[in-house]
C-alpha positions in Angstrom: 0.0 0.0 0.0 1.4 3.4 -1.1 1.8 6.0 1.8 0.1 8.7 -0.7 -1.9 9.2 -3.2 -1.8 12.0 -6.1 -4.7 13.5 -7.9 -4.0 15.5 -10.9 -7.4 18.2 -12.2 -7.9 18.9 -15.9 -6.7 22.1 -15.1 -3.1 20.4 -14.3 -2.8 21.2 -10.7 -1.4 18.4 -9.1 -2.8 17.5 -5.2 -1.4 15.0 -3.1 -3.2 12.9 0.5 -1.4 10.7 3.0 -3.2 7.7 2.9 -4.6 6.2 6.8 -2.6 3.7 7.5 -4.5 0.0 8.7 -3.5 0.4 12.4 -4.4 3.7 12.6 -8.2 3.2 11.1 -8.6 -0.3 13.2 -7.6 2.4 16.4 -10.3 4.8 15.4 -12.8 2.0 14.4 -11.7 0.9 18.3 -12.9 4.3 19.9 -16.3 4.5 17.7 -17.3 0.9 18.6 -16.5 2.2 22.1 -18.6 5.5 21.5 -21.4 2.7 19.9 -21.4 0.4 23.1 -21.9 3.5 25.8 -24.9 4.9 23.4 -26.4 1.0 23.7 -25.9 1.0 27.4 -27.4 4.8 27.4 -30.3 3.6 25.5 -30.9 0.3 27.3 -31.1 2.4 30.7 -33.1 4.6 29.7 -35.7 2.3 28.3 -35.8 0.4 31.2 -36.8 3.3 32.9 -39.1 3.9 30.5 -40.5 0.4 31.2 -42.6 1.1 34.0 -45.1 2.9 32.2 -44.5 1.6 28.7 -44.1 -2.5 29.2 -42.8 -4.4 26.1 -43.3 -1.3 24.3 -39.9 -0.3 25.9 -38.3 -3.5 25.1 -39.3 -2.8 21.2 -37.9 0.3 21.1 -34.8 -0.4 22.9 -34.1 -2.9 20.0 -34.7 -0.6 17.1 -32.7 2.5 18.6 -29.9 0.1 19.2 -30.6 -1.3 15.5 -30.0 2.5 14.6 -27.4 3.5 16.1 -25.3 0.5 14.8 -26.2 1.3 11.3 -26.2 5.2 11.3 -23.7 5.9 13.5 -20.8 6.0 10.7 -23.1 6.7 8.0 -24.6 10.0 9.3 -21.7 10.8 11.1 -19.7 10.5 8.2 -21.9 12.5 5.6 -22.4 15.6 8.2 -18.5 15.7 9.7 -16.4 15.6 6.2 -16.0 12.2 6.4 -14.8 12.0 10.3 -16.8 9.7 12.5 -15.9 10.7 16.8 -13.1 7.9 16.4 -11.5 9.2 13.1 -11.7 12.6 14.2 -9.3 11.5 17.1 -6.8 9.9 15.1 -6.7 12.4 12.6 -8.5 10.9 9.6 -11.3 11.9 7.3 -13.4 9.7 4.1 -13.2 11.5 1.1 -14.4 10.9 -2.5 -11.4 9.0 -4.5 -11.8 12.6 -6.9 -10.5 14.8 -3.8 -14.0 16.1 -3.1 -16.6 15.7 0.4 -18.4 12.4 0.3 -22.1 12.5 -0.1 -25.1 10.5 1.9 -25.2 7.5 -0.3 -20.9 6.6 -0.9 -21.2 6.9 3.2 -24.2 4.4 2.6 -22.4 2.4 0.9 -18.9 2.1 2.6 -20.4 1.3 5.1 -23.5 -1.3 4.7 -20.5 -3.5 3.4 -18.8 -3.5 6.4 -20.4 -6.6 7.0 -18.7 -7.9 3.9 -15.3 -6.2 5.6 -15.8 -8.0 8.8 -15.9 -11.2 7.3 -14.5 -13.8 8.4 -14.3 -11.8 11.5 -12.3 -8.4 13.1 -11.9 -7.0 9.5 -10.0 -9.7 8.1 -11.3 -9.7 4.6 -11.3 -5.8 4.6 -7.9 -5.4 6.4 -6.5 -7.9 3.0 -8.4 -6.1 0.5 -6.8 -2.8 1.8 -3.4 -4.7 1.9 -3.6 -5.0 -1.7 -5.1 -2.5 -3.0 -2.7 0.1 -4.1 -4.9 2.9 -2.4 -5.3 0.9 1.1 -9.4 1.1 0.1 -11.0 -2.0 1.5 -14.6 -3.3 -0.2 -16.4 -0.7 0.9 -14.4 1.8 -0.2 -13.9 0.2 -3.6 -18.1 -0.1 -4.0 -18.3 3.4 -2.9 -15.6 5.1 -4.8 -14.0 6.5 -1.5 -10.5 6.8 0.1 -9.1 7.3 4.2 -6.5 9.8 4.2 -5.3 11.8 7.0 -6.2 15.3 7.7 -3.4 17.9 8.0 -3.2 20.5 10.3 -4.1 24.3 9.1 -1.6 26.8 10.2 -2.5 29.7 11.8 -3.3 32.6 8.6 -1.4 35.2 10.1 1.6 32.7 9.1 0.6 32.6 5.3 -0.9 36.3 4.8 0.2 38.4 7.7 -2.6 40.9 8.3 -0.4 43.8 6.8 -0.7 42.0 3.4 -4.4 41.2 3.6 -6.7 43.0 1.2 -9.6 43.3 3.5 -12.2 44.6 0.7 -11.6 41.0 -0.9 -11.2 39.2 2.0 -14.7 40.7 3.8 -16.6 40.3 0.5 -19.7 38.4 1.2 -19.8 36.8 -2.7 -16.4 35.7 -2.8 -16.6 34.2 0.9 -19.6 32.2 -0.3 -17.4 30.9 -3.2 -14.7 29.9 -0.8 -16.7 27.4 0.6 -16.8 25.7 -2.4 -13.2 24.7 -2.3 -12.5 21.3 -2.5 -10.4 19.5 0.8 -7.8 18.4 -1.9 -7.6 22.1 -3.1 -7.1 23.6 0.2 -3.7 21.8 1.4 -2.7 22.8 -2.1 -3.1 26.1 -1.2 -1.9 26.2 2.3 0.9 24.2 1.4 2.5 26.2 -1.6 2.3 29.1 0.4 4.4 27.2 3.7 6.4 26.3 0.8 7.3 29.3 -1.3 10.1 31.1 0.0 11.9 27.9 -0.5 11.1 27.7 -3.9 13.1 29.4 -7.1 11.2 32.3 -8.7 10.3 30.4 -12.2 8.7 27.6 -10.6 7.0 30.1 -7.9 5.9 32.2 -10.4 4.3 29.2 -12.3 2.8 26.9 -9.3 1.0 30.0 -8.5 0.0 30.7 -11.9 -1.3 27.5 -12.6 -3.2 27.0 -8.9 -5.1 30.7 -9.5 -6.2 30.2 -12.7 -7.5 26.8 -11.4 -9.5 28.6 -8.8 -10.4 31.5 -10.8 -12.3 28.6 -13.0 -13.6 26.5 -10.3 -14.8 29.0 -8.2 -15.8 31.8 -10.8 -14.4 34.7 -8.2 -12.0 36.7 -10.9 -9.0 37.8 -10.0 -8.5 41.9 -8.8 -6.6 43.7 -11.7 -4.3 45.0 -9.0 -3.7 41.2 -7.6 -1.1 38.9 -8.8 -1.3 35.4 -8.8 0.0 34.7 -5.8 -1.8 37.6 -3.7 -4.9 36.1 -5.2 -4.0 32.6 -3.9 -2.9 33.9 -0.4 -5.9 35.7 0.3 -8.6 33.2 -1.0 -6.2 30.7 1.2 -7.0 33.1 4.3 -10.0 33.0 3.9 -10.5 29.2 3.7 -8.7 29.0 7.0 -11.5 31.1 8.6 -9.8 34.1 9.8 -8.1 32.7 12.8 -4.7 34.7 14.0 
């Protein structure tokens, strides 16, 4: 299994993810099957209590909200956090679609209604294989649902990318662009925040290039043109502030 995994956009901007490693998803898998357990025991109490006044009733229910919470738990969890479940937001780790983009409802479906498939012939054996040998360490589900574990990086404070001397606050504070921003894609973002860690270290040609390439890329996906009086890499910076959400 490779430790990460490339993406290249029509556009020619190339982004790049560091793949979860096996131990570290069977870890966070660990603390949401802990997470799973207390909610059953929660439930359980509480209709037990509830059993005085509602008989088998409470017995009934108890079953399907265990039922649910078994079968939703990484599903919902999974379409409404970026791909984190409680356990993968621990270790560091989020689901995304294999095209660099948020998952949707029905790939977090289907990851993970074939977890039974996964868990065969028990503790994830079949799945823990399938990732072994799959170039992109995607077990079944992942495969049916077009999806990829990779590990989340850490965003760096803005004031280190665009101190707030350099900021251009009228493009920065403008509600339409802002809006836009939110459209950029998890794969496009540590593109951003990591060519702008990186370029002081870079020669000017290839500077002046990476940034070309990466604004007109977001200039496109986006639709936010670029200020007359910005150059590439002011446009990238401040659009990268932004994403970061304003934090010094």
């Amino acid at each position: 299994m490779k430790e990460t995994f490339e993406l290249r956009t029509p556009e020619n901007v190339e982004f790049s993810f560091d793949l979860g490693g096996i131990l570290s998803r069977a870890l966070a898998w660990v603390l949401d099957s802990i997470v799973i357990v207390a909610l059953i025991l929660l439930i359980g109490i509480v209709c037990s209590i509830a059993g005085l006044a509602l008989g088998d009733l409470a017995v009934a229910l108890m079953f399907l909200f265990a039922f649910a919470v078994q079968w939703f738990y990484f599903v919902v969890l999974e379409w409404r956090m970026d791909g984190q479940t409680l356990g993968k937001r621990a270790l560091g780790l989020r689901v995304i679609d294999e095209h660099g983009v948020r998952i949707g409802f029905l790939q977090a479906a289907v990851r993970n209604l074939l977890r039974i498939v996964d868990f065969l012939p028990g503790v994830y054996l079949t799945g823990a294989l399938a990732a072994l040998v799959d170039g992109k360490g995607r077990r079944l589900g992942d495969l049916a649902a077009g999806t990829l574990v990779v590990r989340t990086r850490r965003a760096p404070m803005p004031s280190v990318i665009v101190p707030p001397k350099e900021r251009y606050n009228s493009f920065i504070e403008d509600a339409a662009v802002r809006v836009a921003a939110r459209r950029i894609r998890a794969a496009e973002r540590d593109a951003m925040v990591s060519l702008a860690l990186r370029r002081d270290q870079l020669a000017l040609p290839v500077r002046l290039q990476l940034f070309e390439r990466l604004a007109r890329h977001l200039e496109a996906a986006l639709a936010v043109e670029k200020p007359p009086f910005f150059s590439d890499e002011k446009y990238v910076l401040n659009l990268t502030a932004i994403v970061l959400g304003g934090r010094e």
